[in-house]
Short mmCIF file of the C-alpha atoms (twelve columns), coordinates in Angstrom:
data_MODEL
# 
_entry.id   MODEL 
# 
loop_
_atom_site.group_PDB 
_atom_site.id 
_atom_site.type_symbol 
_atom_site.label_atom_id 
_atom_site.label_alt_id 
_atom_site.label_comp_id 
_atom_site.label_asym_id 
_atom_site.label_seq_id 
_atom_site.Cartn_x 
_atom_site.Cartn_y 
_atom_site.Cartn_z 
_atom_site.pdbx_PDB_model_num 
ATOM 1  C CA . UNK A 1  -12.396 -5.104 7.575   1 
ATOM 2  C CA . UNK A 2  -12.821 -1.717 6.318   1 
ATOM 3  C CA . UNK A 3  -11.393 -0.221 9.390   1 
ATOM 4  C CA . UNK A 4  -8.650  -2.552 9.375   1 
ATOM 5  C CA . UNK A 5  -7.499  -1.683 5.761   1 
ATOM 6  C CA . UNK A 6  -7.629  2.016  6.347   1 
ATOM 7  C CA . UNK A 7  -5.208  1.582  9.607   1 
ATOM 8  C CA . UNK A 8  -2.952  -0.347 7.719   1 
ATOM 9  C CA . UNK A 9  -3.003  1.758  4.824   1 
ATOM 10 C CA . UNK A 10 -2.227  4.634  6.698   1 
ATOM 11 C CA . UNK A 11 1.085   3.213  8.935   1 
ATOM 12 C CA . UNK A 12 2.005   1.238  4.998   1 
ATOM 13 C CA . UNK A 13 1.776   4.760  3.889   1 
ATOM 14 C CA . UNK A 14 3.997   6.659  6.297   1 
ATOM 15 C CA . UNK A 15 6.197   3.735  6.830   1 
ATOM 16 C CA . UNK A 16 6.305   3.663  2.632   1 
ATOM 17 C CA . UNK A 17 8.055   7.795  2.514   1 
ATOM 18 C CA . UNK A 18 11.304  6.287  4.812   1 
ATOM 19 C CA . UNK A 19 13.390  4.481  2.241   1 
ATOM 20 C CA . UNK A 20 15.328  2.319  4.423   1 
ATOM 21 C CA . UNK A 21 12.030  1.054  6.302   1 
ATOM 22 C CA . UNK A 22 9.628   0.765  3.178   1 
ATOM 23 C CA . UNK A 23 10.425  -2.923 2.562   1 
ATOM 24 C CA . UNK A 24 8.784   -3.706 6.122   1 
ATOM 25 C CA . UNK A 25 5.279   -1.867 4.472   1 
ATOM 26 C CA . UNK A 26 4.946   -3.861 1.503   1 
ATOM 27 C CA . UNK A 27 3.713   -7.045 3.112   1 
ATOM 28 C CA . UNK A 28 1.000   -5.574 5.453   1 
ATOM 29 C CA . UNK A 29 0.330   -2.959 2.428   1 
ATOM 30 C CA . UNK A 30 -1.018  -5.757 0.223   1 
ATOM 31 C CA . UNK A 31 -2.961  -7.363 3.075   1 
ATOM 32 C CA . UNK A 32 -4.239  -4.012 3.427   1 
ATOM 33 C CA . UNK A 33 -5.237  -3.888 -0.513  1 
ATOM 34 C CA . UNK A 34 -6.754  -7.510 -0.052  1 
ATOM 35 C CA . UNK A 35 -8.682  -6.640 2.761   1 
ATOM 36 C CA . UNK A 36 -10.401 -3.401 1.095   1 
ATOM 37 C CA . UNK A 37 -11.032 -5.286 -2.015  1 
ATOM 38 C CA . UNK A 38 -13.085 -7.985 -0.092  1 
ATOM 39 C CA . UNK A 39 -14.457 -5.824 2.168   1 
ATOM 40 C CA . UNK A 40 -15.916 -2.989 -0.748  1 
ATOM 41 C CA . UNK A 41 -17.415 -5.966 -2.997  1 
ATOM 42 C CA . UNK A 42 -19.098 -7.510 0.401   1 
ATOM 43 C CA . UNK A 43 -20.383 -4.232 0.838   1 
ATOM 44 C CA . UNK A 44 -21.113 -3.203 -2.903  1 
ATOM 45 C CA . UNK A 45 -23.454 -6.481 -2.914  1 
ATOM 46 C CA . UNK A 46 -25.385 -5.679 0.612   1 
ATOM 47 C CA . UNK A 47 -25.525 -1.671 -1.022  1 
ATOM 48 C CA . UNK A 48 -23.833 -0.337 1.990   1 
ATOM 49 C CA . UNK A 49 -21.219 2.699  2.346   1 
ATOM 50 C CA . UNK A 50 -18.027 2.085  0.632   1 
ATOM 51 C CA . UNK A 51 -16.304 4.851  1.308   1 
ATOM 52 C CA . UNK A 52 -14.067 3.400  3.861   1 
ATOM 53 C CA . UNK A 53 -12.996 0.690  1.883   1 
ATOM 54 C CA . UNK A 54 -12.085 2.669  -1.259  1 
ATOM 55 C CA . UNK A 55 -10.099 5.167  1.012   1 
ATOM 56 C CA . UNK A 56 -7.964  2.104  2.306   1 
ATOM 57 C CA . UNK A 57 -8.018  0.525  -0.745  1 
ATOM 58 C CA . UNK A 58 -6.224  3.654  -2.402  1 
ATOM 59 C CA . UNK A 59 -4.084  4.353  0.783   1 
ATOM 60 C CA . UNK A 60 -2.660  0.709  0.397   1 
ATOM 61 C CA . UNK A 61 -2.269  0.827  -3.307  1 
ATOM 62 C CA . UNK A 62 -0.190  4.253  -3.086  1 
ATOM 63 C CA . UNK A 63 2.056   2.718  -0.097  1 
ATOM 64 C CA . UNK A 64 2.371   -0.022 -2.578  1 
ATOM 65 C CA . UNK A 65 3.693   2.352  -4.866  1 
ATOM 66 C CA . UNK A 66 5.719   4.259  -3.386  1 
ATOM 67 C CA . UNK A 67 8.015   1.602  -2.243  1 
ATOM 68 C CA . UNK A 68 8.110   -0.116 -5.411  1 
ATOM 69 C CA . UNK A 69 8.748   3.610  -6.685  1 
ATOM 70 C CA . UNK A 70 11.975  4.014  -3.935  1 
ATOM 71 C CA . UNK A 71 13.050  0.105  -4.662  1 
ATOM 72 C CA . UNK A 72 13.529  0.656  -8.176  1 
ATOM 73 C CA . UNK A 73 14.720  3.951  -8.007  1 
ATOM 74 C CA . UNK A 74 17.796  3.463  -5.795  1 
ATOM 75 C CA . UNK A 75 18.213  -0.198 -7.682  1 
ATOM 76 C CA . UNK A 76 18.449  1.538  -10.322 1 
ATOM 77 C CA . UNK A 77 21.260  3.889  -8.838  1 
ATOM 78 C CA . UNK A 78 23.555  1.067  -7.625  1 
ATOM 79 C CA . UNK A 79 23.413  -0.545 -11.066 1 
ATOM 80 C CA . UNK A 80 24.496  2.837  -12.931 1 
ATOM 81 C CA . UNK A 81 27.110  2.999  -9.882  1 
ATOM 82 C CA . UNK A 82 28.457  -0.006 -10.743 1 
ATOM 83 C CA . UNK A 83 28.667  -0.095 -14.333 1 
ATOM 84 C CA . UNK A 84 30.999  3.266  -14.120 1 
# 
């Protein structure tokens, strides 16, 4: 699962720079975030290597970011558009 959230974290995260294509990130970003998160307390309790899972966690929770960053930045543009 570890794998799996660092792939998707990676493609969320590109995919999460192109503003018009961001939106199509967010759902497989937070499957990606889920995914880490299970898969770094599985292995935190059988005291294996996390590192995987913490990269993928963070690479998911920036994509996350970012898009919610570029949503509510160009929201915010058409509402200051439209109120001049």
């Amino acid at each position: 699962m570890d794998i799996a959230s660092l792939a998707i974290g990676v493609v969320a995260a590109v995919l999460g720079f192109i503003p018009c294509c961001g939106w199509m990130a967010l759902g497989p970003a937070i499957v990606g975030l889920i995914l880490g998160i299970l898969d770094f307390n599985r292995k935190r309790e059988a005291e294996a290597q996390t590192t995987v899972a913490i990269v993928g966690i963070a690479l998911n929770g920036l994509a996350i970011l970012v898009i919610l960053g570029y949503y509510l930045l160009f929201t915010a543009g058409d509402i200051a558009s439209g109120l001049m």
